[in-house]
C-alpha positions as CSV (number, residue, x, y, z in Angstrom):
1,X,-19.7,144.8,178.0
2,X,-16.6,144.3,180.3
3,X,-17.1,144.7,183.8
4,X,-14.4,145.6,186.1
5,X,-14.6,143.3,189.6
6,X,-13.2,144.1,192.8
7,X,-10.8,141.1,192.0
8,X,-9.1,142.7,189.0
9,X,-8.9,146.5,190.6
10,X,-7.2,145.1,193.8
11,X,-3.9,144.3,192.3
12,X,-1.0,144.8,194.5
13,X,1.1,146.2,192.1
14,X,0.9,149.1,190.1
15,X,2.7,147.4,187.2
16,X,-0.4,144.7,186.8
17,X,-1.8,144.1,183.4
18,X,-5.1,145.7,185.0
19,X,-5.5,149.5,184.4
20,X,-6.5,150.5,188.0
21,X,-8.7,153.2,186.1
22,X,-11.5,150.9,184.9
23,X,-12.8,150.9,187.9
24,X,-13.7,154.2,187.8
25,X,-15.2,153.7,184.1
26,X,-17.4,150.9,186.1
27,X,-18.7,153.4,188.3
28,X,-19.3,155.8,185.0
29,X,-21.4,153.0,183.5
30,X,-23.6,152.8,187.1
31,X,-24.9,156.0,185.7
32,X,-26.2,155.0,182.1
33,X,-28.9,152.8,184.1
34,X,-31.9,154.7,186.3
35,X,-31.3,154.1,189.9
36,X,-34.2,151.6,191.7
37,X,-34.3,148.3,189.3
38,X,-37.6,147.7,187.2
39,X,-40.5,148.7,188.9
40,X,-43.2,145.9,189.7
41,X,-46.4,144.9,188.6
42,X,-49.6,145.8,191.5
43,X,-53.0,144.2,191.9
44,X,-55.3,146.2,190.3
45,X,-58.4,144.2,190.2
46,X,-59.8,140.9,190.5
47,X,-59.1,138.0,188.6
48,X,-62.6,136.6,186.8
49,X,-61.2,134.1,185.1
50,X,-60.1,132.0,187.7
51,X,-62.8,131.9,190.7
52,X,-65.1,130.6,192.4
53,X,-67.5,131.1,189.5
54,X,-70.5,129.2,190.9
55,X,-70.9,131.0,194.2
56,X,-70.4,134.9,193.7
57,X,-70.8,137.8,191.2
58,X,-68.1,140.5,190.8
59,X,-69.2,143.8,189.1
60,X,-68.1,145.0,185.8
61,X,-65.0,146.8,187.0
62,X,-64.0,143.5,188.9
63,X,-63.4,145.3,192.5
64,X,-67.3,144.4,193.8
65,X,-68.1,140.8,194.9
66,X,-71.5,139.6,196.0
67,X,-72.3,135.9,197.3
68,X,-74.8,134.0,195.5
69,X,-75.7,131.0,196.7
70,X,-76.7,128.9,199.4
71,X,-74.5,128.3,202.3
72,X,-75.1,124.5,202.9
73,X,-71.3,122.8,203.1
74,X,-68.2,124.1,203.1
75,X,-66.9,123.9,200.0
76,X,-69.5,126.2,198.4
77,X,-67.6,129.5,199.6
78,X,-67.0,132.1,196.7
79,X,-63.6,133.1,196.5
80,X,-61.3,135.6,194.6
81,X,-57.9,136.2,194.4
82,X,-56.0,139.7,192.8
83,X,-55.1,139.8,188.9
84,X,-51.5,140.0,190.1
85,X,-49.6,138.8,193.2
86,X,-48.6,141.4,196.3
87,X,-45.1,143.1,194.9
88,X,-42.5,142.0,196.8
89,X,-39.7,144.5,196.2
90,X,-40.6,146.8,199.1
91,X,-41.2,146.9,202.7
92,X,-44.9,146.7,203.2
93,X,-47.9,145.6,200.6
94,X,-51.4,146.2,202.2
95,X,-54.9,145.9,201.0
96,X,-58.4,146.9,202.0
97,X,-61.7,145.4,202.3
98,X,-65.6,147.0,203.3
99,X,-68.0,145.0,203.9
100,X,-71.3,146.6,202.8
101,X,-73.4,143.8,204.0
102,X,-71.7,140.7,205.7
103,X,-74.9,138.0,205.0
104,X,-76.6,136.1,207.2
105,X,-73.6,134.5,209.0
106,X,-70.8,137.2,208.6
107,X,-69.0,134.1,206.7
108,X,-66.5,136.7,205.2
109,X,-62.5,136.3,204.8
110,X,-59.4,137.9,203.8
111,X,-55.8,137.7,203.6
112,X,-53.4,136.0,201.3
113,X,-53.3,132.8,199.2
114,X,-50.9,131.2,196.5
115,X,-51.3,130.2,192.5
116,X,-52.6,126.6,194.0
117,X,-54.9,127.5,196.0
118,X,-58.3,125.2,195.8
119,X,-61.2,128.4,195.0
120,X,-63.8,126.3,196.9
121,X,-62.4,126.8,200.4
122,X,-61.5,129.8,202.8
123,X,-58.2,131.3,202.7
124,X,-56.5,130.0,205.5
125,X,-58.4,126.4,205.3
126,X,-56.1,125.1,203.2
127,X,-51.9,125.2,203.0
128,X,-50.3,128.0,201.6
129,X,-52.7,130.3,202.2
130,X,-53.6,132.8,205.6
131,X,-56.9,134.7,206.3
132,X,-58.9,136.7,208.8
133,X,-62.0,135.5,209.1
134,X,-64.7,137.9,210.6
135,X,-67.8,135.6,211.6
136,X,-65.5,134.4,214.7
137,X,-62.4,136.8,214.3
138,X,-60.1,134.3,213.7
139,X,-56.7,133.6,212.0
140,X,-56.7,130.6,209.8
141,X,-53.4,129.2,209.0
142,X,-53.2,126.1,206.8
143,X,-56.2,124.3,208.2
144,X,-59.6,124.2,209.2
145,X,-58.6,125.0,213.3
146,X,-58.4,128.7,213.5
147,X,-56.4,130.6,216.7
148,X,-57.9,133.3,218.5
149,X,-56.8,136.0,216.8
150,X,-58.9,139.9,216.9
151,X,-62.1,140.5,216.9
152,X,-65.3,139.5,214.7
153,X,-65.9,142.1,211.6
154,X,-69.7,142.4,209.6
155,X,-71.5,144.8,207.8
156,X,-69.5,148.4,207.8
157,X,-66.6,147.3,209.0
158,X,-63.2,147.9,206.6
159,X,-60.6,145.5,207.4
160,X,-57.0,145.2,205.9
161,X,-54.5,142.7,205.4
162,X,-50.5,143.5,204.6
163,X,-47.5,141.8,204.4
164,X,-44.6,143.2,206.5
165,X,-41.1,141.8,204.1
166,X,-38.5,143.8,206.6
167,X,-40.5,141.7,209.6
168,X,-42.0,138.8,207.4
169,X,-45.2,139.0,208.9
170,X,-48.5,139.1,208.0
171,X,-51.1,142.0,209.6
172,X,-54.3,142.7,209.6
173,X,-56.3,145.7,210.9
174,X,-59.9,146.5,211.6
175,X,-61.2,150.0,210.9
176,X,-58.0,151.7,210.7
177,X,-56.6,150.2,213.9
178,X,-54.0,147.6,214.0
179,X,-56.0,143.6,214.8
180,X,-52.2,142.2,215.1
181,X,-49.5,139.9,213.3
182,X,-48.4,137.1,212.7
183,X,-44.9,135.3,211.2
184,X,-45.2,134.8,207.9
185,X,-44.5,131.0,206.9
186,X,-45.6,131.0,203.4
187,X,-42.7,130.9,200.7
188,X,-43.3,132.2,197.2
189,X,-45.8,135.0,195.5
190,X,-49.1,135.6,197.2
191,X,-51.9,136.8,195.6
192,X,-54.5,139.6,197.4
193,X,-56.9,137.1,198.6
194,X,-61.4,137.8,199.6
195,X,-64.1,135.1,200.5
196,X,-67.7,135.3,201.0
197,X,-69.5,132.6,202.3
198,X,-73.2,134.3,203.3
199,X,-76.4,134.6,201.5
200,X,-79.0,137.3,201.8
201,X,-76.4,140.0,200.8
202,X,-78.1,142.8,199.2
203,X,-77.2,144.8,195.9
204,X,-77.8,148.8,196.4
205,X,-78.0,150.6,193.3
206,X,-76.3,153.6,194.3
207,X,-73.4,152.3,195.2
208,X,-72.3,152.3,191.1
209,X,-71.8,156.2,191.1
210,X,-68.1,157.3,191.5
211,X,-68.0,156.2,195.1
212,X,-66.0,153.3,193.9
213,X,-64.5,154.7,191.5
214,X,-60.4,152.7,191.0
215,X,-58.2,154.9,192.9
216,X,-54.7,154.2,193.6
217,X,-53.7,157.4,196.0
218,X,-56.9,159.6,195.4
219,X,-58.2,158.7,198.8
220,X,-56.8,157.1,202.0
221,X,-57.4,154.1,203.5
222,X,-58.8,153.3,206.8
223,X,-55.3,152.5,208.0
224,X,-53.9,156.0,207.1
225,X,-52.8,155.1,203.3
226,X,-53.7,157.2,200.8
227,X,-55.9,155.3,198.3
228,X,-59.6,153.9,199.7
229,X,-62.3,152.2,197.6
230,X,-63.2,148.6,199.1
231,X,-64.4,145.0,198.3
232,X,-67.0,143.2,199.9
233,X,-69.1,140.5,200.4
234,X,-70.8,142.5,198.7
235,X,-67.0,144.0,198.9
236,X,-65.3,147.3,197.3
237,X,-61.8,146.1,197.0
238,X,-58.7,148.7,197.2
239,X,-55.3,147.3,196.6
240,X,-52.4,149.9,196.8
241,X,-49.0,149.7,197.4
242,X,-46.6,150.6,200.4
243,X,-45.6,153.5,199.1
244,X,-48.8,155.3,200.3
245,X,-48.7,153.5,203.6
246,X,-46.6,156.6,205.0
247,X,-47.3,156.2,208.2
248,X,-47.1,152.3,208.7
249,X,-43.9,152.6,207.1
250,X,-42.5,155.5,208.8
251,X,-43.0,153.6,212.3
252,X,-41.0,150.3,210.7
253,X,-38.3,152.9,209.8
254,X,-38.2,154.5,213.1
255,X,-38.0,151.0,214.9
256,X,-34.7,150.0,213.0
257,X,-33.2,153.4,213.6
258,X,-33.5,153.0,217.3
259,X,-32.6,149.7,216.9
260,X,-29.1,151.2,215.4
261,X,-29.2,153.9,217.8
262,X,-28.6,151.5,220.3
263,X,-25.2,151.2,219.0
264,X,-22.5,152.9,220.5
265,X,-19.6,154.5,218.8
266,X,-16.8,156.3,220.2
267,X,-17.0,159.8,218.6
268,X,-13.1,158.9,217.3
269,X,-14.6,156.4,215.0
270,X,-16.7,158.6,212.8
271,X,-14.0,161.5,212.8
272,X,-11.5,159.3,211.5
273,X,-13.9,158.1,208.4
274,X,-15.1,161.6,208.1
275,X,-11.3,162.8,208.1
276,X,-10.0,160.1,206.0
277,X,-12.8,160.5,203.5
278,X,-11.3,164.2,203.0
279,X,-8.1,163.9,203.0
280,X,-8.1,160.7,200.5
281,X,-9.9,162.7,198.0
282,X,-7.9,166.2,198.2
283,X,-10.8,168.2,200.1
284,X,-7.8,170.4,201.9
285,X,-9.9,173.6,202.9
286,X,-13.0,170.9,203.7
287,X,-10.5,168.8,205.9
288,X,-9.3,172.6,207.8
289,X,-12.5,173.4,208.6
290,X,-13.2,169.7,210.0
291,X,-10.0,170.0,212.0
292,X,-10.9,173.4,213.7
293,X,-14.5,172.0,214.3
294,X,-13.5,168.7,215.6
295,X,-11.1,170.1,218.0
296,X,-14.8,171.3,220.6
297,X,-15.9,167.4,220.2
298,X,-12.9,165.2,220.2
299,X,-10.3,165.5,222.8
300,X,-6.9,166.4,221.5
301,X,-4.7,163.4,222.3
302,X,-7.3,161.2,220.2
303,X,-6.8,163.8,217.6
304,X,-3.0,163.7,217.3
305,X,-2.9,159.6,217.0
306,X,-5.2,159.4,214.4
307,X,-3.6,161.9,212.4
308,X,-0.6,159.9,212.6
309,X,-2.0,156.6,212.0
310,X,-2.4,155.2,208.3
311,X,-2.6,158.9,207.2
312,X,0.9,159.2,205.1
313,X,-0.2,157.6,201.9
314,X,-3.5,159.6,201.7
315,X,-1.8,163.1,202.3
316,X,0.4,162.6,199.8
317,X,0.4,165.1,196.6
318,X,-2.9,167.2,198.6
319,X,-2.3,170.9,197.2
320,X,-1.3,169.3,193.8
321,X,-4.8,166.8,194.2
322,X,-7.4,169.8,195.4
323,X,-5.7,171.8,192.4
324,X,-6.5,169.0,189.9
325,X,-9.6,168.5,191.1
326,X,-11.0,171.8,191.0
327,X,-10.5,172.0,187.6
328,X,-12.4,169.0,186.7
329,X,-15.1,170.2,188.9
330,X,-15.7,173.5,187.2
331,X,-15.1,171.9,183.4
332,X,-11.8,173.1,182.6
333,X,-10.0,169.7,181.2
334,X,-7.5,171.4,179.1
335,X,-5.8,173.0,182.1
336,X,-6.7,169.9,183.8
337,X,-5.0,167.5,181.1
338,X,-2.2,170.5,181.3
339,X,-1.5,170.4,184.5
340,X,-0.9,166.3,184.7
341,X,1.5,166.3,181.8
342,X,3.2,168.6,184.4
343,X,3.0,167.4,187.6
344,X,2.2,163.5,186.9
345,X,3.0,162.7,183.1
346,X,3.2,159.0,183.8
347,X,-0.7,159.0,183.8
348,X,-1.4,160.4,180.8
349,X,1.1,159.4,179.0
350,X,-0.9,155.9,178.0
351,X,-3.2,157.8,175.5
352,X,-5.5,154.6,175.3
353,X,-5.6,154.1,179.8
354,X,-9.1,154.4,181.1
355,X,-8.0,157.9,183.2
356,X,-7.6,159.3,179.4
357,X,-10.5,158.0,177.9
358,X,-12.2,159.8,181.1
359,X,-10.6,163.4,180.7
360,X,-11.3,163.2,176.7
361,X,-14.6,162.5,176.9
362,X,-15.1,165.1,179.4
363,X,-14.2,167.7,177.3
364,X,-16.5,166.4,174.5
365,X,-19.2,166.6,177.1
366,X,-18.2,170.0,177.8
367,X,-18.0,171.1,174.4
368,X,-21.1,169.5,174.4
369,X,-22.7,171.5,177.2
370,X,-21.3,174.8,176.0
371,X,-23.3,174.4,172.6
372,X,-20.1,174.0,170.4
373,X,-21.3,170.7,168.4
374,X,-18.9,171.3,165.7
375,X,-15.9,171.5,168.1
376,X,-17.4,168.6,169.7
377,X,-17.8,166.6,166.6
378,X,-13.6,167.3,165.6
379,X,-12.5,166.8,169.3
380,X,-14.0,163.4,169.2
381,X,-13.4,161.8,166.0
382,X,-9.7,162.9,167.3
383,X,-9.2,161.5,170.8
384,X,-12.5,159.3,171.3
385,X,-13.1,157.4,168.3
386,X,-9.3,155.4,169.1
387,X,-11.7,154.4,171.9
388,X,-14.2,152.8,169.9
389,X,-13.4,149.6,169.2
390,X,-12.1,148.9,172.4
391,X,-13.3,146.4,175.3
392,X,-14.4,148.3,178.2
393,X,-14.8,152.0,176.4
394,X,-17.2,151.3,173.4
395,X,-20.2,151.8,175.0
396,X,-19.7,155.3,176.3
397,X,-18.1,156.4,173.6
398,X,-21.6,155.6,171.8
399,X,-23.0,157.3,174.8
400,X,-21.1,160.2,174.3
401,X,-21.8,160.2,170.4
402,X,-25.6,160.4,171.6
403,X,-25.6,163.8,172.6
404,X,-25.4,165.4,169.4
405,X,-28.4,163.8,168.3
406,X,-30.4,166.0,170.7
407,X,-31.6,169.8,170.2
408,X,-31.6,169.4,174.2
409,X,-29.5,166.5,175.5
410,X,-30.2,166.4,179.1
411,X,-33.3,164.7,178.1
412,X,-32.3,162.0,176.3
413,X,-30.8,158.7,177.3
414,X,-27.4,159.4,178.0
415,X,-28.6,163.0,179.2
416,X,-26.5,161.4,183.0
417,X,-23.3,162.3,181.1
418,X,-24.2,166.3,181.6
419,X,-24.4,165.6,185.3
420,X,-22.4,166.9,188.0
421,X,-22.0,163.4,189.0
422,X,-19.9,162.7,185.9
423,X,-17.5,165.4,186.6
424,X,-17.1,163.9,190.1
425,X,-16.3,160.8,188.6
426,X,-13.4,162.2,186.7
427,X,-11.9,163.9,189.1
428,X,-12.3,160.8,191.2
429,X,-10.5,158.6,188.9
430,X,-7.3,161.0,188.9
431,X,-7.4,161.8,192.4
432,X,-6.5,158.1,192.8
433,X,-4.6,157.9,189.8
434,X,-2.2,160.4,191.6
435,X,-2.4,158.5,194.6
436,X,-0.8,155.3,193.1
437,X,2.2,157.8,192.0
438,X,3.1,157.7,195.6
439,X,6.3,155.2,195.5
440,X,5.1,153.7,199.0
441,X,1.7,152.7,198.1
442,X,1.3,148.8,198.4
443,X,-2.2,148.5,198.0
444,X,-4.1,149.7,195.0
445,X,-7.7,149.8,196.3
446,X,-6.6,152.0,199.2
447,X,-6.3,154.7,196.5
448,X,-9.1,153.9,194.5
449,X,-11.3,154.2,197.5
450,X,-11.5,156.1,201.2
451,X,-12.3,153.9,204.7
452,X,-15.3,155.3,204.6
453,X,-16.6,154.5,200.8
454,X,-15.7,150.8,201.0
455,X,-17.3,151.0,204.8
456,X,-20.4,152.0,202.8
457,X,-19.5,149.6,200.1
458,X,-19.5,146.9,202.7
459,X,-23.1,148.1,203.9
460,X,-24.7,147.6,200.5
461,X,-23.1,144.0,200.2
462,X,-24.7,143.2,203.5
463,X,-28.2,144.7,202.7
464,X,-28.0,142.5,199.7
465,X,-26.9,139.6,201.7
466,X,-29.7,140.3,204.2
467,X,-32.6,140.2,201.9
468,X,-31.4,137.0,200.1
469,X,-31.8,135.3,203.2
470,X,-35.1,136.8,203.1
471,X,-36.0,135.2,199.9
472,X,-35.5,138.2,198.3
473,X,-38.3,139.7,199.2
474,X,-38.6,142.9,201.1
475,X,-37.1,146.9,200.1
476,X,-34.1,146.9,198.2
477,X,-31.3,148.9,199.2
478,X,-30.0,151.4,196.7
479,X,-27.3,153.7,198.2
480,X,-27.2,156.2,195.3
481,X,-30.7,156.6,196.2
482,X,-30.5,156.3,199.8
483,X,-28.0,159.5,199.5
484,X,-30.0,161.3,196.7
485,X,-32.7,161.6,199.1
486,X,-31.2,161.9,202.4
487,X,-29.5,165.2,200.9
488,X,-30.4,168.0,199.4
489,X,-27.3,167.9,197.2
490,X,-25.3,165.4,196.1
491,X,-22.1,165.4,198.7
492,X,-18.7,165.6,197.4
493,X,-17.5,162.1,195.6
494,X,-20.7,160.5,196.8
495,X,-20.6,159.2,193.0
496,X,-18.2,156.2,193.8
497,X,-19.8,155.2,197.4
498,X,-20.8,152.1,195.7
C-alpha cells in the first residue's frame, strides 16, 4: 500500500513528479479502517492459576475470595491479581471491592501490582506494586513503611482503586466517596490487584444467588459507575472499565476545559480560521452569511485587514469552485467531470492522476447507490480497471469492486464508500486541484488544506506527542471521532481535518 506523507504533498512546484491529488486518496483510505484503533482486553475475573494458593479460596466464578489460614508472619497473606491487566488506552480504569467480613484483624488490601509481583506479600510491600490497606488506612508504596493516607475500611465497607492516565495517578475511594490520590510511579501494565490477610472470615450461603452475578454495566458502583458486584476478603470483585465511570470522567473533562478556558483569544483569531476555512474550500453563500454575522462581533477595521491579508490565493476561481462542488455533493459527476474539461481541462486531462481516479470511482459508487449494477459493472471495467494495477489506487479500486457483491452494500466492508464523507472527499480534492490552477500559488499544501485544518492537523500531532511522553498510556485522541460526536452532523469538509 503506498502512503502519501506530508513530505511528498508539500512540493513547491506544481510541476513535481508528485501528484498533489494522492493526498486526498490518503485521506480516502482513512475511511476503509473503523475510527478508535483495536479495542482492549478488560479484567474480567481473577487469575487462579497464579496465586496465593495456600492461603485463600476463590469461588467458582473466580470474583469471591476467602482467607484460609492462620495469620502468624507476614508472608502467609493470600493474594490475587485480575486475569488481565487495567487497559490503558483510556482516561480512567477503576475497580471495586466489598468486604463482607474483614477477619479478625481487617488485614485486607487493594490496589495495583505488576507480572513480578511476589504472591506472598501485600500489594504495596514490595516494588512495583501500590495498595490501600484498610486495617490502618494506609498507602503502601514499594515497602513495608506505609504513609498516612484515608481512613481504615472492614466488614461492609466497598472500596475502589483506579488509575487516572490523563493525571497519572493512582485513587482510591471508600464507599463512593473519593479517600484521595497519589502520583503514579509505576511504569508498565498493572494488573487489578486484592489481599486478605485475616482468619475467622465467614462463608454465608446466600450470597451464591444472583447477587453476584458478573455484571459489566448492569449495576453501578459505589463510586457512581455503572456496573457493581464486589470482592472480598471474603470479597465480590467488580472490574469495569472507564467508560461507565461517567461522572469521574466528566469532572477530568471539565478540569481541562477550564484549564483551556483560561486561554485568551482575541475574537480576530477564530474569525480569520473560521473565514479562511470557507473561503479555501468555495463555501461562498456560507462565507456571506459569516460576513453579515461577524460584522455585530468583530469591529470593522479588524474586518477589512484580514480580508486583505493572505486572502488572494484562496478566493481565487470561488463561483467556479462552489459550482463544482455542489455537484459532487449531490452525485452528479458527469456534469461535474463536464464542467472541468470546461473550465480547468488541465486537471483532468491526466486520465491516470489521482483527482480522476476520484471522480470515476464516484460515479461507480453512484451508479452503485442508484441500483444500476450493470451500468456500474461497464462504467468500471472502462475507467477503473486502468487503475488496477497501479501503486496507490489498487486497493480502492478492489474496494469499489466490493460493492457489487452485496444485495445491500452499506453493510459490508467497504459500505464507507456510500458515505457522504466520500463525496466530501471528492469534491475536496478538486477544490484544491483548482486552487493549484491559480498561476501565483507557490505553495502546494496551502491548497490542499485551510489554516484552520492543518491548525487541527497540528492538534492531533501534539495529542499524539503528548501521550508518548506519557508512556502511551492514557485516552487516545481521534479527531474524526472527536467531531462525529461533538456534532450532530458531519460539518462541511470535516473529512480531511486530519
Amino acid at each position: 500500500m503506498t502512503t502519501t506523507t506530508n513530505t511528498a504533498i508539500s512540493s513547491n512546484s506544481k510541476n513535481g513528479n508528485q501528484d498533489p491529488g494522492l493526498y486526498f486518496i490518503d485521506v480516502a483510505r482513512q475511511y476503509s479502517s473503523p475510527v478508535g484503533g483495536e479495542t482492549e482486553l478488560e479484567p474480567t475475573e481473577l487469575n487462579t492459576v497464579k496465586c496465593s494458593g495456600g492461603f485463600l479460596v476463590v469461588s467458582s466464578d473466580k470474583l469471591r475470595v476467602k482467607y484460609t489460614n492462620v495469620n502468624h508472619h507476614g508472608h502467609n497473606v493470600g493474594v490475587i491479581q485480575a486475569d488481565r491487566p487495567a487497559p490503558e488506552k483510556r482516561l480512567v480504569y477503576y475497580f471495586e471491592i466489598y468486604v463482607k467480613n474483614a477477619g479478625a484483624k481487617g488485614q485486607i488490601a487493594i490496589g495495583f501490582t505488576n507480572h513480578s509481583f511476589n504472591m506472598r506479600r501485600q500489594p504495596g510491600w514490595e516494588a512495583n506494586s501500590c495498595g490501600y490497606h484498610g486495617d490502618d488506612g494506609n498507602l503502601y508504596r514499594g515497602s513495608g513503611t506505609g504513609e498516612a493516607f484515608g481512613p481504615a475500611f472492614t466488614t461492609n465497607d466497598t472500596v475502589g482503586a483506579g488509575i487516572n492516565y490523563a493525571s497519572q495517578e493512582f485513587f482510591f475511594t471508600k464507599n463512593g466517596a473519593v479517600v484521595g490520590a497519589v502520583y503514579k510511579d509505576i511504569k508498565g501494565l498493572l494488573l487489578p490487584t486484592v489481599a486478605v490477610h485475616s482468619q475467622n472470615e465467614e462463608y454465608v450461603a446466600p450470597l451464591l444467588t444472583s447477587q453476584i452475578e458478573v455484571n459489566f454495566g448492569k449495576k453501578s458502583f459505589a463510586f457512581d459507575l455503572k456496573a457493581r458486584y464486589p470482592f472480598f476478603c471474603f470479597i465480590l470483585i467488580d472490574f469495569f472499565s472507564y467508560f461507565s465511570s461517567k461522572e469521574y470522567e466528566r469532572q477530568e473533562v471539565m478540569k481541562q476545559q477550564m484549564a483551556a478556558d483560561k486561554i485568551s483569544l482575541p475574537p480576530i483569531v477564530s474569525y480569520e480560521l473560521v473565514r479562511s476555512y470557507l473561503l479555501h474550500n468555495g463555501y461562498e453563500e456560507t462565507l456571506k452569511a459569516f460576513d453579515v454575522a461577524s460584522k455585530n462581533t468583530i469591529p470593522s477595521i479588524y474586518i477589512a485587514q484580514e480580508n486583505g491579508f493572505g486572502e488572494q490565493h484562496i478566493a481565487y476561481a470561488l463561483a467556479q469552485r462552489k459550482a463544482v462542488r455542489q455537484l459532487i455533493r449531490n452525485g452528479e459527476i458527469d456534469s461535474a467531470l463536464s464542467k472541468l474539461h470546461e473550465w480547468y481541462p488541465q486537471i483532468v486531462q491526466d486520465e491516470k492522476s489521482a483527482t480522476c481516479f476520484l471522480l470515476h470511482s464516484q460515479k461507480f459508487i453512484e451508479l452503485v447507490r442508484a441500483g444500476a449494477l450493470e451500468e456500474a459493472v461497464h462504467y468500471g471495467r472502462i475507467e477503473l480497471a486502468k487503475f488496477f494495477k497501479l501503486p496507490g489506487f489498487d486497493d480502492l479500486v478492489r474496494d469499489c469492486a466490493a460493492l457489487l457483491a452485496y444485495e445491500q452494500p452499506h453493510q459490508c466492508s467497504a459500505g464507507y464508500l456510500l458515505e457522504e464523507s466520500q463525496r466530501e472527499i471528492v469534491a475536496d480534492a478538486v477544490n484544491g486541484m483548482i486552487l493549484l490552477t491559480d498561476p501565483n500559488v507557490k505553495d502546494a499544501q496551502s491548497c490542499l488544506r485551510s489554516h484552520l485544518e492543518r491548525l487541527l492537523r497540528q492538534l492531533t500531532v501534539c495529542c499524539l506527542e503528548r501521550r508518548s511522553l506519557n508512556g502511551d498510556q492514557g485516552e487516545g485522541f481521534h479527531l474524526h471521532r472527536a467531531l462525529n460526536t461533538s456534532t450532530a452532523g458531519r460539518g462541511p469538509s470535516a473529512n480531511t481535518l486530519v
